[in-house]
Structure formats: C-alpha cells, structure tokens
C-alpha positions, 0 to 999 in steps of 0.5 A: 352788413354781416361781414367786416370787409366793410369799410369805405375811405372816402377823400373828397374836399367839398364839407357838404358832400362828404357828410351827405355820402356819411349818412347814406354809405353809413345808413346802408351799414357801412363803416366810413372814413372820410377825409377833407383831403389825400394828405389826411387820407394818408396819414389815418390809412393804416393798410385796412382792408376796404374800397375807396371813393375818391374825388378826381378833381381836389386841391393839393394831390389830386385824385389821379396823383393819389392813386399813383401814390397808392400803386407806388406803396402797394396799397390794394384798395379798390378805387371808385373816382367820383368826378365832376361832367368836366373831370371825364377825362381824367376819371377814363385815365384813371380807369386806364391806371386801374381804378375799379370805375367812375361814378359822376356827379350828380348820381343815383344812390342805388347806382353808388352802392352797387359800385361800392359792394362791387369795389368790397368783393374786388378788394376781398379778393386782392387783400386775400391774395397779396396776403399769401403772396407776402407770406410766399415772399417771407417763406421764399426769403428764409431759403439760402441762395443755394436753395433759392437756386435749386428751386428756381431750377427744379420748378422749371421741370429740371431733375435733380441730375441736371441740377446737380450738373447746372449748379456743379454739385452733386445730386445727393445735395441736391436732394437736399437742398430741394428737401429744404425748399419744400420743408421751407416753402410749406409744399406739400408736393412738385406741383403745389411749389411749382404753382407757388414760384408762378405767385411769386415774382419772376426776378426772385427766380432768377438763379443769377439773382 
C-alpha cells in the first residue's frame, strides 16, 4: 500500500487467530497491531488513524462494551465486529450502535480485505473531518462570550442592527466584535463562518450559553 492510513487494531482473545489475521493483513501490506484483549487494546491506542477488527464475543470487556467505550471517548476508528454463528446477534446491534459491518467466522480472506479497505477510506474520511472540527472548536474557544453571542446571531442571518438591538449595544461595536469573529474564526467571508457554526456543536451557539 502507498499511503499511511494503513494501520489495522485487531483485538481478539483466540492466540491462533490473531497470528493467522497478522500474516494475512501484514502479507496484503498492512501495518498491524494486534491485541489479546480490549484492556491491552486501550492501553497501546494512542489515537491513531486506522480501522479495527474486534471480536464481539471476548472474556472481560466484550466486543460490544469496547465499542461503547470508544464512542464515550470519541474515538473515530471504523469498527469491523468479527463474530462467531451464535454472536449474530450481537454483531447486528453492533451495526445499530455504529460499527462499519460484521464479518463471520469462518470467512473469505478476499471478503475481509475488502471490509478493511472499506473501513480505511471511512476512517480517512471521519479523522480529516474530527480534525477540523477540533481546530473550529479551539478557534471558537478562543472568541469572549461577547463574540461567541454575536456570532451565534449573525450566522443565523441577523444584521448588525438587529444585533445591536438583540444584545443592547450599539451597532458600531457590533462590527466590531463580528470583525473579530471573523479574524478569529480564519472566515474568509459570511458564508464560509456560517458553514463553519453548521460544523460546530448547536450547544456552543447558544447565545445563553
């Protein structure tokens, strides 16, 4: 493979199977990390960008308990669930919860790299745009509440009058503030903040906040 975002976590308890998915995720070039279970998992993920394979049925934190605990941390890896005939189940309300796909065991090789070069271009794709998020975030905390409030008014199409008379200042400093906002915020134009306050949290634009 001729890019970086090409790293596998794959967390699955059974010794043999995880050294037979090493030689064949590793042979089709990918970079591997495999762990015995979702506690030693979490203590080697450093936030990289890549997919996970993860076995729904394990001993301690299962499958489905591990996936909780990544969406609670905002972790953005793509989720394969590799399950056994009787874990179906479980891997469907995985599915529900969010995971990318299932795969059952015993299954095609050819059928598994496809998910995980799936999985690869999904995650691209969510760790480019929670990376601009958390760089819109850390712009949108560096405005003053004065700032955030008029922001919070003017992407939502009002003037700088009706600005001025929402938040009883004058419309001079109105302009003012919005000149920050847009200094701050890196917005080149009205339209360009206005799409970046759609990317942001609703609850950050709350003028009460």
């Amino acid at each position: 493979m001729k890019t970086d975002n090409n790293k596998v976590f794959l967390v699955d308890d059974d010794n043999d199977f995880r050294d037979s998915m090493q030689w064949l995720l590793s042979s089709a070039g990918y970079n591997v990390v495999s762990s015995a279970s979702a506690t030693e998992f979490l203590d080697v993920y450093q936030g990289e960008q890549g997919c996970l394979l993860l076995d729904v049925r394990m001993p301690g934190i299962n499958g489905l308990a591990l996936q909780q605990m990544l969406q609670e941390r905002d972790i953005q890896l793509p989720i394969i669930l590799i399950s056994g005939h009787g874990d179906i189940p479980m891997a469907v309300n995985a599915i529900k919860a969010g995971a990318l796909d299932f795969i059952e065991k015993p299954f095609d090789d050819r059928r598994l790299l496809s998910l995980v070069s799936k999985a690869l271009l999904e995650a691209e794709s969510r760790f480019k745009a929670h990376h601009e998020t958390t760089q819109l975030k850390k712009r949108f905390d560096s405005l003053s509440q004065r700032e955030r409030e008029v922001m919070a008014l003017v992407i939502q199409g009002q003037s700088n009058r009706e600005v001025a008379d929402k938040l009883g200042i004058s419309p001079k400093t109105v302009e003012v503030h919005r000149a920050r906002v847009m200094a701050k915020m890196q917005a080149a134009s009205l339209p360009v903040l206005v799409n970046m306050g759609n990317q942001l949290p609703q609850a950050l634009l709350d003028p009460h906040q």
